[in-house]
ZAMARGU-4260 file (C-alpha; in steps of 0.2 Angstrom, whole numbers, plus 5000, padded with zeros to 4 digits):
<rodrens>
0) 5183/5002/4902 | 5180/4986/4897 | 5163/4981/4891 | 5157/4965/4880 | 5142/4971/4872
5) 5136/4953/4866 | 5133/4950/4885 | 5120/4961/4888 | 5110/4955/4873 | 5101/4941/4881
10) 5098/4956/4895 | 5089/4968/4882 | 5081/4953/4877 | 5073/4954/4893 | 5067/4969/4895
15) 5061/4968/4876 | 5048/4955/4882 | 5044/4962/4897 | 5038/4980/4889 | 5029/4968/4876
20) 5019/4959/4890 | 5018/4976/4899 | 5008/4983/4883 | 4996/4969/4879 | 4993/4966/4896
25) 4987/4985/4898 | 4983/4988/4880 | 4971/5001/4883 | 4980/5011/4893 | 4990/5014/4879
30) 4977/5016/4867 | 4971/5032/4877 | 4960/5026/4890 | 4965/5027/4910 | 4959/5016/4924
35) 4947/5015/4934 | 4953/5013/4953 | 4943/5016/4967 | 4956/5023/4979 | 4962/5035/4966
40) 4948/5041/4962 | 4945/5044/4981 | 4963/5051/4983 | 4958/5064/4970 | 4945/5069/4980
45) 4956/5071/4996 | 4971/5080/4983 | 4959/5090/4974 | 4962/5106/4985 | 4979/5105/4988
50) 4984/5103/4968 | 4973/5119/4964 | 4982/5127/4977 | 4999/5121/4971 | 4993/5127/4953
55) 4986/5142/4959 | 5000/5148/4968 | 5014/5138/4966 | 5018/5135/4984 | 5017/5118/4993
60) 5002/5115/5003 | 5007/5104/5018 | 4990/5107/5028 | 4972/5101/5018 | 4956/5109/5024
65) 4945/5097/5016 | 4947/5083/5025 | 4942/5077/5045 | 4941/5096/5048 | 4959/5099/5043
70) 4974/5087/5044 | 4993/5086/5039 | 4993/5083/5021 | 5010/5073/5023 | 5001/5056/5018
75) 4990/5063/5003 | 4998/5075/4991 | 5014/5085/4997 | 5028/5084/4986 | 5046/5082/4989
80) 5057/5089/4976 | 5072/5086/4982 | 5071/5070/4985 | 5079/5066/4967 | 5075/5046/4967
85) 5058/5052/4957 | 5072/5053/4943 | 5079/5037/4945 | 5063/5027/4947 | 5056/5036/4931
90) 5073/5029/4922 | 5072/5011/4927 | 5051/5013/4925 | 5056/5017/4907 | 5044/5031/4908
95) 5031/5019/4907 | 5013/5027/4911 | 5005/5021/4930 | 5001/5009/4934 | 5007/4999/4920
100) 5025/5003/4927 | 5025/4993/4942 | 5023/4977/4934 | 5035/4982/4920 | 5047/4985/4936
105) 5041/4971/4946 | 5048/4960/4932 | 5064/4970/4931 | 5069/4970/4949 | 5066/4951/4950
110) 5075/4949/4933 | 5092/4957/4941 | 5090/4945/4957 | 5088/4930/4948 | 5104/4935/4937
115) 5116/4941/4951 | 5112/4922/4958 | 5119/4916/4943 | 5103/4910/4937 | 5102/4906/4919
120) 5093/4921/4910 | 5080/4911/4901 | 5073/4903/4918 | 5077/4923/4925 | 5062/4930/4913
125) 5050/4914/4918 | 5054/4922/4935 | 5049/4938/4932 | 5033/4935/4924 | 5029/4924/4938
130) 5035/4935/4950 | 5027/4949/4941 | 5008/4942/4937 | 5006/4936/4956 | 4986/4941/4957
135) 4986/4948/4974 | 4998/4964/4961 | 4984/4964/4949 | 4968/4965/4963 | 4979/4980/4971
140) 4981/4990/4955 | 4962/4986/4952 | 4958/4996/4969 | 4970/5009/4966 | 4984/5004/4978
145) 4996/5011/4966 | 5010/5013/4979 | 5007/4998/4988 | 5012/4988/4971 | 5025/4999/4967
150) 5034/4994/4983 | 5031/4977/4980 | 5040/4978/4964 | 5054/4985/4973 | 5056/4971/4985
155) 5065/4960/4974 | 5082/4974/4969 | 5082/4976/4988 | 5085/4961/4991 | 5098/4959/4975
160) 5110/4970/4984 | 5109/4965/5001 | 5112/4945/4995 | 5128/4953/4985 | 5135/4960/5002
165) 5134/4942/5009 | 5142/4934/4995 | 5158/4945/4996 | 5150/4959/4982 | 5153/4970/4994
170) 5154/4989/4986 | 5142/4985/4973 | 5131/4976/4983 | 5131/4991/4998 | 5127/5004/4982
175) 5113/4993/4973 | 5106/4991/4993 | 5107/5009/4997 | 5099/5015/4978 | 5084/5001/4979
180) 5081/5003/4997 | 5080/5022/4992 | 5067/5022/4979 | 5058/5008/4990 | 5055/5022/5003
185) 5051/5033/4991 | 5037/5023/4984 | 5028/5029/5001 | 5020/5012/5007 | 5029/5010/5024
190) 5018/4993/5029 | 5025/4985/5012 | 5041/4993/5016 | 5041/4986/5034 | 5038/4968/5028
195) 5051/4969/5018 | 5063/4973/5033 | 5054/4959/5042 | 5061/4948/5026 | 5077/4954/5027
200) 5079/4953/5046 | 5076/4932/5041 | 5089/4932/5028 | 5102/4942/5039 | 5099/4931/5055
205) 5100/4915/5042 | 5114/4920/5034 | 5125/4927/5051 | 5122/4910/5059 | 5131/4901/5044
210) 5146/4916/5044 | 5146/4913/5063 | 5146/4894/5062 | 5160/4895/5047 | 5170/4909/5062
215) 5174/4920/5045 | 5169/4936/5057 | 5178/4948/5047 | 5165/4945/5032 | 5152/4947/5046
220) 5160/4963/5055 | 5162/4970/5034 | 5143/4964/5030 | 5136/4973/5043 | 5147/4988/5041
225) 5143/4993/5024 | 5122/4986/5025 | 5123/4999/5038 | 5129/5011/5027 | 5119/5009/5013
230) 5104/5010/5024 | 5107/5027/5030 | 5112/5033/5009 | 5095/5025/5008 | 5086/5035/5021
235) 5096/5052/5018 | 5084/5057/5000 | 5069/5051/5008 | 5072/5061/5026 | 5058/5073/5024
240) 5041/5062/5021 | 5049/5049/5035 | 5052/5064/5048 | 5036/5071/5043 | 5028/5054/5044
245) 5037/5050/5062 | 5031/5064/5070 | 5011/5064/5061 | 5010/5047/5067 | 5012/5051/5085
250) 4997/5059/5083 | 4987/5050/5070 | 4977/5034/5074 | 4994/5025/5072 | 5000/5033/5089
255) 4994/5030/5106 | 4976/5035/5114 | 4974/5047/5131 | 4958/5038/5135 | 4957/5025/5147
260) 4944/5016/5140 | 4956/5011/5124 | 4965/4996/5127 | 4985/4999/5132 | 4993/5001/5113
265) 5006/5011/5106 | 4997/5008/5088 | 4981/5006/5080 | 4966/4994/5091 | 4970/4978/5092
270) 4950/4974/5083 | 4952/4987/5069 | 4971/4981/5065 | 4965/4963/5064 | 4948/4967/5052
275) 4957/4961/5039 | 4963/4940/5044 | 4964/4928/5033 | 4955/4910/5036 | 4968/4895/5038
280) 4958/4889/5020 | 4962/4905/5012 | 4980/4902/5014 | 4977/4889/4999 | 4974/4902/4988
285) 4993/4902/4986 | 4989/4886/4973 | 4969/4885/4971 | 4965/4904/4967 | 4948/4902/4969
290) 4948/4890/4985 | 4937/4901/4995 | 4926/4909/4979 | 4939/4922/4973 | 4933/4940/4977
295) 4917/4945/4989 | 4909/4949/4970 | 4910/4938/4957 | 4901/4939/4941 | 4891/4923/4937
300) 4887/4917/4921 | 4869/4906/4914 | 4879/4888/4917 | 4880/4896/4937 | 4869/4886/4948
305) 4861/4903/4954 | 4858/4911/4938 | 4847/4893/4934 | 4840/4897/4952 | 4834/4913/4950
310) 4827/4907/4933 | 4818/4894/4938 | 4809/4905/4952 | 4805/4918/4939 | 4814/4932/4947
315) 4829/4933/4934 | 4826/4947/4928 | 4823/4957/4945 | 4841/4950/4952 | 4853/4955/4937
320) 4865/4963/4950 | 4866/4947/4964 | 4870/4938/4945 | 4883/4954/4943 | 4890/4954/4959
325) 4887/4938/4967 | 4894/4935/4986 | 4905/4919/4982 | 4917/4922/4995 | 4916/4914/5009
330) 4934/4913/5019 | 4938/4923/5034 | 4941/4940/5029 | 4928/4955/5031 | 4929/4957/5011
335) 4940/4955/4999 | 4945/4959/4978 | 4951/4944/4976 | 4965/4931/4981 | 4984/4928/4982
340) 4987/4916/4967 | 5006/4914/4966 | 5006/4900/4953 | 5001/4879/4955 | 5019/4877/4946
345) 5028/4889/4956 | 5022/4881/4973 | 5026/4864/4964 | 5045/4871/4960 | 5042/4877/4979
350) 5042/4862/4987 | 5057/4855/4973 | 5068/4870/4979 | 5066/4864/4998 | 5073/4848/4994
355) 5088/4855/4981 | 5094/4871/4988 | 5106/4869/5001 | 5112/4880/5016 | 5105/4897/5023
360) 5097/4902/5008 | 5084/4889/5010 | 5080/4892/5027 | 5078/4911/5028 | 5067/4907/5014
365) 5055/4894/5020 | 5054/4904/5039 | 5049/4920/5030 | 5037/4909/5018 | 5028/4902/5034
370) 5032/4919/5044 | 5021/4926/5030 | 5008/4914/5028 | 5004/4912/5049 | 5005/4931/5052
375) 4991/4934/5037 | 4979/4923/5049 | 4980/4937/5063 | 4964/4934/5074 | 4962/4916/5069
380) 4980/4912/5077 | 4981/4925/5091 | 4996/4916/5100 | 5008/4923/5086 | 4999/4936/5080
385) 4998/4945/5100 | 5018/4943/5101 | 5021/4952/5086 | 5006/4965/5091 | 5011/4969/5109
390) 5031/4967/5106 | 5037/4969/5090 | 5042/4985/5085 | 5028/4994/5076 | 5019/4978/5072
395) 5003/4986/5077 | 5006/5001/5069 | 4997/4994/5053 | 4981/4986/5049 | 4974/4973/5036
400) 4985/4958/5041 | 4983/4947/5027 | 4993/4958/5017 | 5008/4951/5025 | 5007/4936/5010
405) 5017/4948/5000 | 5032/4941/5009 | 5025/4925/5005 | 5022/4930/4985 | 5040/4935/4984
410) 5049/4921/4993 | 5042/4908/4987 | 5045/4912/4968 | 5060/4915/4974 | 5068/4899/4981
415) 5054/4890/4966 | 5068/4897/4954 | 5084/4892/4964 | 5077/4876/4962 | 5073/4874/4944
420) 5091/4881/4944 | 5096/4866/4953 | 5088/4855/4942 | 5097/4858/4928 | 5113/4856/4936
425) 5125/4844/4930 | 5135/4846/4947 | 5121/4835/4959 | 5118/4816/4951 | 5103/4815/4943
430) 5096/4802/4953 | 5097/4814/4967 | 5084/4826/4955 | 5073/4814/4948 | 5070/4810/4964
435) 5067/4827/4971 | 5057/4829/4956 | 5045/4814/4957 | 5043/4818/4977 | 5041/4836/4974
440) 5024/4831/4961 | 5018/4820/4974 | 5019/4832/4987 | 5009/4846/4980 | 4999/4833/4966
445) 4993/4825/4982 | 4986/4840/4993 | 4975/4845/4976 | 4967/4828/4977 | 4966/4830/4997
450) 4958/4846/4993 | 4946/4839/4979 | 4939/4824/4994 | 4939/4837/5007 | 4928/4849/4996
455) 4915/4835/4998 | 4915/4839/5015 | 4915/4861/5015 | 4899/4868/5020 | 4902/4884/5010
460) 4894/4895/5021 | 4897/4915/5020 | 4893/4929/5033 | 4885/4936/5017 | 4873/4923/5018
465) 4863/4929/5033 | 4857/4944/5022 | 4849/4928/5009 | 4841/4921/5023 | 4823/4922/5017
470) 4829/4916/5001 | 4837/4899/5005 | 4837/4894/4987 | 4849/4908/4983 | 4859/4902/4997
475) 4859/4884/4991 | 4863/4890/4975 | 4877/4898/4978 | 4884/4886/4990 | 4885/4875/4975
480) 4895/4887/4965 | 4907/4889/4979 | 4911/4871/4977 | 4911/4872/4959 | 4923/4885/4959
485) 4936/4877/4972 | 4933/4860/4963 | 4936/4867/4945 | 4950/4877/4951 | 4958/4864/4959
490) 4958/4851/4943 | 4966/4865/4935 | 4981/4870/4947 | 4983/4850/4945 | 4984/4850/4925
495) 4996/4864/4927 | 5007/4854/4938 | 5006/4839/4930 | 5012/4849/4914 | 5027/4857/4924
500) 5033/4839/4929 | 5030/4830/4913 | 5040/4843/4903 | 5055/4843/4919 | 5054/4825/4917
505) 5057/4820/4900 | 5069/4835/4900 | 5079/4827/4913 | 5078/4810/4903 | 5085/4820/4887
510) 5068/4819/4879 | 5068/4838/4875 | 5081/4850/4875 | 5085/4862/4889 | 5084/4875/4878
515) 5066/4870/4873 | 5060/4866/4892 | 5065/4885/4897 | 5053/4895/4885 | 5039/4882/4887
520) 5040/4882/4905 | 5040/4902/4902 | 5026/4899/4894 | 5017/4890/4907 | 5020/4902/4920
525) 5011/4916/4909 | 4996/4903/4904 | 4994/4897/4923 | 4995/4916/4930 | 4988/4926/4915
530) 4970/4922/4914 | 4969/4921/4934 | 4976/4938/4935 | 4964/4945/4922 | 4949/4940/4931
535) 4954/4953/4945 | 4958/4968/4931 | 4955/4966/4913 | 4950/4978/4898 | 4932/4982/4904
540) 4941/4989/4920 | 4950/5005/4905 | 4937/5020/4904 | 4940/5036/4896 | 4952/5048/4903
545) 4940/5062/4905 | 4929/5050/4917 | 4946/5047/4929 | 4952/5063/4929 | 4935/5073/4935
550) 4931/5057/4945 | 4915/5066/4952 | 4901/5078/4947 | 4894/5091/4959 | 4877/5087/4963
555) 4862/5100/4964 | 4867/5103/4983 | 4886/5103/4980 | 4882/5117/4966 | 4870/5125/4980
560) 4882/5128/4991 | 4898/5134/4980 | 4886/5149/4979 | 4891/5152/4997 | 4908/5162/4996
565) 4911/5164/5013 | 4928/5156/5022 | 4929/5140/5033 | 4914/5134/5035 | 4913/5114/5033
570) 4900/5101/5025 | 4893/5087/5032 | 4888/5074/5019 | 4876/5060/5026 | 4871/5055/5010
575) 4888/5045/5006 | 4897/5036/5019 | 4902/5051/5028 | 4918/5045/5033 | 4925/5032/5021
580) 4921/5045/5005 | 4934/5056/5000 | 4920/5064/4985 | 4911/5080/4996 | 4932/5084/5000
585) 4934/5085/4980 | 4921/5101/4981 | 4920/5107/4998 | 4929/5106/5017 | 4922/5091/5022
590) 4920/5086/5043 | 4923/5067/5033 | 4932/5061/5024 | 4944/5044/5016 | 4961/5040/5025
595) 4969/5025/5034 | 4978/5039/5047 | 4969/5054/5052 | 4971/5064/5069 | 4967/5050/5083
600) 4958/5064/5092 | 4947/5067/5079 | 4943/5048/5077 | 4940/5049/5095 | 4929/5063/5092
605) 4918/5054/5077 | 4917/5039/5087 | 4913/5047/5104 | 4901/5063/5099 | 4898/5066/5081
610) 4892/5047/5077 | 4880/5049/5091 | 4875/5063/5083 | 4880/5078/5096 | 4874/5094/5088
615) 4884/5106/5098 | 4901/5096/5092 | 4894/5098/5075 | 4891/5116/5077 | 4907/5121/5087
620) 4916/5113/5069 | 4908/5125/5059 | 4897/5114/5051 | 4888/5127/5040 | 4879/5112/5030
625) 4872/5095/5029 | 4869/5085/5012 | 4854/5073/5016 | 4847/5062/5004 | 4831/5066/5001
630) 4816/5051/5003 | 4805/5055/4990 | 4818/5063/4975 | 4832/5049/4982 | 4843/5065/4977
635) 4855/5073/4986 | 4850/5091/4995 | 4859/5104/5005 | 4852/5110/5019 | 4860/5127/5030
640) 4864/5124/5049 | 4858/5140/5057 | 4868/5134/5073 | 4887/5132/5065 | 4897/5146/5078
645) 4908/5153/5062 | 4927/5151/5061 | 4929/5159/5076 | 4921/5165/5093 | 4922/5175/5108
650) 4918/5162/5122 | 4914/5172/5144 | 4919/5155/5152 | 4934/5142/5153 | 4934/5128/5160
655) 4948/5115/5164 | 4946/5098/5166 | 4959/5084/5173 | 4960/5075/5156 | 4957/5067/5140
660) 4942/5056/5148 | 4936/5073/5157 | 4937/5082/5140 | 4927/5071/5130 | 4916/5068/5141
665) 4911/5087/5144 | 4908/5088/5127 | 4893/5078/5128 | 4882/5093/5133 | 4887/5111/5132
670) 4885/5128/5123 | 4901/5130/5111 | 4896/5149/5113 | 4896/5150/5131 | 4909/5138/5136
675) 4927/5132/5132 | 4934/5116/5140 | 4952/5115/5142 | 4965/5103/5150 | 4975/5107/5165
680) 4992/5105/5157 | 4988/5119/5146 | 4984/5132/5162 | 5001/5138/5162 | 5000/5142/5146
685) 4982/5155/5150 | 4984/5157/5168 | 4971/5160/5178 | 4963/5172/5166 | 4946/5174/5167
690) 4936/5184/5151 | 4928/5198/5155 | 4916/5195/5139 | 4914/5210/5128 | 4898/5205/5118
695) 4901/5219/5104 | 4919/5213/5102 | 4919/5205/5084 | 4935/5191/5078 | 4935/5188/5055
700) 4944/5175/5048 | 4951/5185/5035 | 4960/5172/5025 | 4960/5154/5023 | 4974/5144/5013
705) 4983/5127/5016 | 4996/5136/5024 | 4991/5150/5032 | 4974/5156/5040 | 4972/5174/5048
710) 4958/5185/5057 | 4955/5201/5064 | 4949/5203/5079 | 4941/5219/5090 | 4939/5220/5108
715) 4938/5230/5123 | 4945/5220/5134 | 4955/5205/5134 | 4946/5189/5127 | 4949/5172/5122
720) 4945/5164/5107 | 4940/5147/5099 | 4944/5145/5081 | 4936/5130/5074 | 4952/5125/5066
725) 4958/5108/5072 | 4974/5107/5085 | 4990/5101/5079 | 5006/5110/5085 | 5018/5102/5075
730) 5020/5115/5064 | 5006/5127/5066 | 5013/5143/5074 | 5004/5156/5079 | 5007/5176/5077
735) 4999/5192/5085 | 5003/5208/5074 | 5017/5197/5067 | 5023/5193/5085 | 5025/5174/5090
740) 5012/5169/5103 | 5006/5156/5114 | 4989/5144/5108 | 4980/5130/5116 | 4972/5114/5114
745) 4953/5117/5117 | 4936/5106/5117 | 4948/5093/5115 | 4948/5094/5095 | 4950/5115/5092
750) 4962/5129/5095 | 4962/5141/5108 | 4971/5158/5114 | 4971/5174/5123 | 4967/5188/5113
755) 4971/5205/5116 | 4961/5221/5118 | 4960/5232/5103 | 4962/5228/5086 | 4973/5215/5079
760) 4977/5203/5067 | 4979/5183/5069 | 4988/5171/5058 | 4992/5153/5059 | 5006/5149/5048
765) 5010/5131/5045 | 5028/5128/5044 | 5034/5113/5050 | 5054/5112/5053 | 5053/5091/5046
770) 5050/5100/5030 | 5062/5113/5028 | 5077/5107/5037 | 5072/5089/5028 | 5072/5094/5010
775) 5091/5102/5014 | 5096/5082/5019 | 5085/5075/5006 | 5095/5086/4990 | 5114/5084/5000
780) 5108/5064/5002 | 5102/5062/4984 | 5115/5067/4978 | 5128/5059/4987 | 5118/5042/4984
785) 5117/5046/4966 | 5133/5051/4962 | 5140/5035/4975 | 5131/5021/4964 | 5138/5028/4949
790) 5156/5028/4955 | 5155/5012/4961 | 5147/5004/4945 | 5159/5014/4935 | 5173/5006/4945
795) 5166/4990/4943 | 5165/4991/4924 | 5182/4994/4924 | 5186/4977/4933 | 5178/4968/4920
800) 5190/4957/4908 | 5193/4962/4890 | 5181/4955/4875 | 5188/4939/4869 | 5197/4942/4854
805) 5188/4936/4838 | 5195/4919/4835 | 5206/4919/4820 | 5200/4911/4802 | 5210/4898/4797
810) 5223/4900/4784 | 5223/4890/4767 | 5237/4889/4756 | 5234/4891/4740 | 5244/4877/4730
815) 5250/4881/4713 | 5254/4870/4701 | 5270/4870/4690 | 5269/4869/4672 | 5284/4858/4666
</rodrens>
């Protein structure tokens, strides 16, 4: 095998600097401490019992009992172990701790593209910093949405190896497709993971019509052959949590509704999906990070307007936290951490690229840049956004469109770079790039001073602002430092581009070396994207490890109830949002709970009974207690629910009912202990059986796991039985004396079944066949991707030309001189 080793030097270089940037960027992470972020801290509350559970027993819980009454824990905490990507990505992550990782392999990943399109290494690590230190990747990690930056990071190595395919790579480029699109599935964020699909369905229709055009339909037929191929090896280690995640879906709030009164979708609602649009100003953020005041809470300083407000009123003192947390924002979104800042340079080299790069590349590029930017507007451009919603495939199936900007934050670096590359080409005249260069600076030079005069005309007003209404000084206040901020930012997008151009242009005129113009430009894309990042997650965001790994601390009414040592019964917590708070699931089995995709029917069932407050729905749950805050102490207390049915009853009466509407609709005023209401399709399945109720018959739920809950029951006569234990057949099967049997969907939430007379025991066993036959696939797939890439790159090595031979010293001929 043939291997220069001096060519991978400027490679290790790379990585060198990118661990060096990973550790000062997240210093204290190294130094002991964790982060705090939000949405792990509220994932450890939804984990919490399913990892004592794992610990305890050492069995897999696929099934959680602390959440929304019980739900598939496929989307929490279930782990795949034979999905043996979690090797390769801890490999290329250089074990590096979370979330510090993802940006060390944002860098990477972008790192390898730049140099399998020949782009000169030095410029390659400007690109991965720049591609790296985008702020929206910082404002995520800030929040805890770990996974969603992980797949971004990924984005760039997918698209490495699909580019190699189209440029005639073809074995290498199908192995590096199948192993990144592998571990980009395996990062488990399937909306990041489907915008990257939507950017490679523009590079592959971009690059087609140029193989079409050129009639090379051999390379086409070859291309889509092995893509094909590699996308299958990519799917095969990952088959488990996609199977398991298909079929949940179906039934989570990403599927379809049965009521009529929901508007014809095969996703989420069309209002909820949309919550999160950006404004057509916030879209700026690309260049002016702070164009619509940066995050819905910004900390102002005493030079703010508001701070010299608030003073002068003499109420300073009394409105520390509007100082702490002030409402600067005032764009289209509902709320937001911050912005999307991809760099005032790398939108100047933007523009320079559209006018270098020739051929698909620029086009694919520039559609999925504007693609990007108009989806993110969602309900403030509903001609686009209502095609892609009603009729592309599983558009609606996520929410918060203004994370579609990732495609943005990635192809525009992108092309940025192919035309710096261009630049320093001897190939193109360089009249041709000075003049790209000067328009280029003009361009974007021009809309930061179009910005600066139309700031004059801004009215800065924020929703937020109707809440200061009886303050209007505070308003007025703040309004100027909106303006201040866009203005300030602005001047300084515009220093940093006039830096960019000045040091292109006097490299162009052989002012200063290439070499010189590559590190400082380096240099400038971590100035310009450094300091904006930090602003979104910087050391005072580090904690102690203790704090983040017990993120929450039972309260007088948590530890009041834990005395209670009896099975299934749940807790309602009023006094925290009682369904966007994952912290009663950390210590109890919560009726609430934190997650983007629980069962739709229990949504349906929160929104249509339990938020009007429908006792009887509360009770038939087995809602043994409520935490209410208490008005005087301001403290948390628990108080016992005398009403909750137990985990399951004897009911004398069914009734069927036509449908989902009929269902819920029953529920609005009945007796759980008297009556059961269950849907004609499931008639066949009970008959026309009518209890004959035996009021000393008794049924005890006898044990209660993740996987597995059971009872005994006693009766004279045949019975049927609700177990307040949420519906979902996918998996849950149920035994009588160990015999398979028949269950129900009842009170359009619960399960339901015959009982017979005498005594006998009940289980419910949870065994999904997506998880067993799917690890089977996953191990045989991770393997036979695994070992593939190696083979391949092991053949590739091989094809590599020899190490030129040292050259050889000269020879000097000694003279000697003769003595005569």
């Amino acid at each position: 095998m043939n291997f220069d080793f001096k060519k991978i030097l400027p490679h290790l270089i790379a990585i060198v600097i990118f661990a060096v940037l990973v550790f000062a960027y997240f210093m204290p992470l190294f130094q002991g401490k964790s982060l705090a972020q939000h949405d792990i801290a509220q994932w450890q509350g939804m984990s919490k019992s399913i990892a004592d559970f794992r610990t305890k027993t050492g069995q897999e819980p696929l099934w959680t009992n602390s959440m929304f009454s019980g739900m598939p824990a496929y989307q929490i905490s279930v782990l795949y172990p034979a999905n043996l990507m979690s090797y390769v990505n801890s490999i290329i992550s250089l074990g590096l701790t979370a979330p510090a990782s993802f940006i060390f392999m944002a860098m990477l990943c972008f790192y390898i593209l730049m140099i399998t399109l020949k782009i000169d290494y030095r410029l390659a690590i400007g690109g991965a910093i720049a591609y790296a230190f985008v702020s929206y990747n910082l404002v995520a990690l800030h929040a805890g949405h770990n996974s969603k930056v992980h797949a971004i990071s990924l984005f760039p190595l997918v698209i490495a190896g699909v580019l190699m395919v189209f440029n005639k790579k073809y074995l290498l480029g199908a192995a590096l497709t199948a192993l990144a699109l592998s571990l980009e599935i395996y990062a488990n964020h399937l909306q990041i993971t489907y915008y990257l699909t939507i950017t490679i369905l523009c590079l592959v229709i971009a690059k087609s019509i140029s193989i079409i055009l050129e009639k090379d339909f051999a390379h086409l037929f070859k291309t889509a052959a092995l893509l094909g191929v590699a996308v299958a090896l990519a799917i095969l280690p990952n088959i488990t949590n996609l199977l398991a995640t298909e079929e949940y879906g179906k039934a989570s709030t990403r599927g379809p509704s049965e009521l009529s009164s929901k508007k014809a979708s095969t996703g989420l609602d069309e209002d909820y999906a949309l919550s999160y649009s950006n404004g057509k100003t916030d879209a700026f953020s690309l260049l002016v990070p702070n164009i619509t005041g940066g995050a819905s809470q910004t900390p102002l300083d005493e030079k703010s307007a508001l701070y010299k407000a608030l003073e002068s009123n003499g109420v300073l003192s009394q409105a520390q936290s509007l100082l702490d947390g002030a409402p600067t924002y005032w764009g289209g979104l509902y709320s937001t951490a911050g912005p999307v800042y991809v760099g005032a340079i790398i939108i100047f080299l933007f523009i320079l690229g559209l006018i270098l790069v020739k051929g698909p590349d620029k086009w694919w590029l520039l559609i999925a840049t504007l693609l990007s930017i108009t989806l993110s507007f969602g309900k403030y451009f509903m001609p686009l956004t209502d095609f892609f919603f009603h009729y592309f495939p599983a558009y609606n199936k996520f929410r918060a469109v203004s994370m579609t900007l990732v495609i943005a934050s990635f192809t525009i670096p992108l092309l940025a770079f192919m035309g710096l590359q261009k630049l320093f080409d001897d190939k193109i005249p360089i009249a041709e790039r000075t003049k790209a260069l000067l328009y280029s600076f003009y361009a974007v030079a021009g809309l930061c001073v179009l910005i600066l005069v139309s700031s004059l005309f801004f009215k800065y007003n924020a929703e937020s602002d109707n809440q200061l209404a009886k303050y209007p000084y505070i308003v007025n206040a703040l309004k100027e430092d909106r303006a201040s901020m866009l203005r300030m930012d602005t001047l300084r997008s515009l220093v940093f581009i006039a830096l960019a151009f000045g040091l292109l242009w006097f490299t162009l005129k052989g002012k200063i070396k290439s070499n010189v113009a590559y590190i400082c430009l380096a240099f400038l894309f971590l100035v310009d994207a450094w300091p904006v990042a930090k602003r979104y997650l910087n050391s005072n965001d580090f904690t102690d490890k203790q704090s983040v790994e017990v993120p929450f601390q039972p309260t007088n009414a948590d530890l009041q109830i834990d005395q209670d040592k009896s099975l299934g019964f749940r807790v309602m917590n009023t006094s925290v949002s009682t369904f966007n708070d994952a912290s009663t699931s950390y210590f109890h089995n919560s009726i609430g709970g934190y997650h983007g995709a629980k069962l739709k029917r229990y949504q349906e069932l929160i929104e249509n009974q339990i938020s009007n407050g429908n006792q009887s729905v509360l009770d038939m749950l087995n809602t043994k207690y409520f935490i209410m805050q208490n008005r005087q102490t301001g403290q948390p207390e628990a108080q016992m629910n005398p009403g909750a049915c137990g985990s399951a009853w004897f009911v004398p009466e069914i009734k069927y009912v036509a449908n989902a509407d009929s269902e819920i609709k029953a529920l609005d005023k009945f007796n759980p202990k008297e009556i059961v209401f269950i849907d004609e399709r499931f008639k066949k399945d009970v008959g026309d059986f009518k209890p004959a109720f035996d009021s000393t018959a008794s049924i005890t739920l006898t044990v209660y796991d993740p996987n597995h809950v059971a009872y005994k029951s006693n009766a004279t006569s045949e019975q049927f039985a609700v177990l307040s234990e949420i519906y979902y057949d996918k998996g849950w099967n149920a035994y009588i004396d160990d015999k398979p049997t028949t269950y129900v969907r009842c009170n359009y939430v619960l399960r339901g079944m015959k009982v017979p007379a005498g005594n006998h025991k009940i289980d419910f066993r949870f065994e999904p066949a997506v998880y067993i036959t799917g690890e089977r696939i996953a191990f045989a797939g991770s393997i036979l991707l695994i070992a593939g890439f190696l083979i391949i790159v092991f053949l590739e090595l091989r094809k590599l030309p020899p190490p030129a031979p040292p050259a050889p010293k000269p020879v000097v001929e000694k003279v000697v001189s003769k003595k005569k």
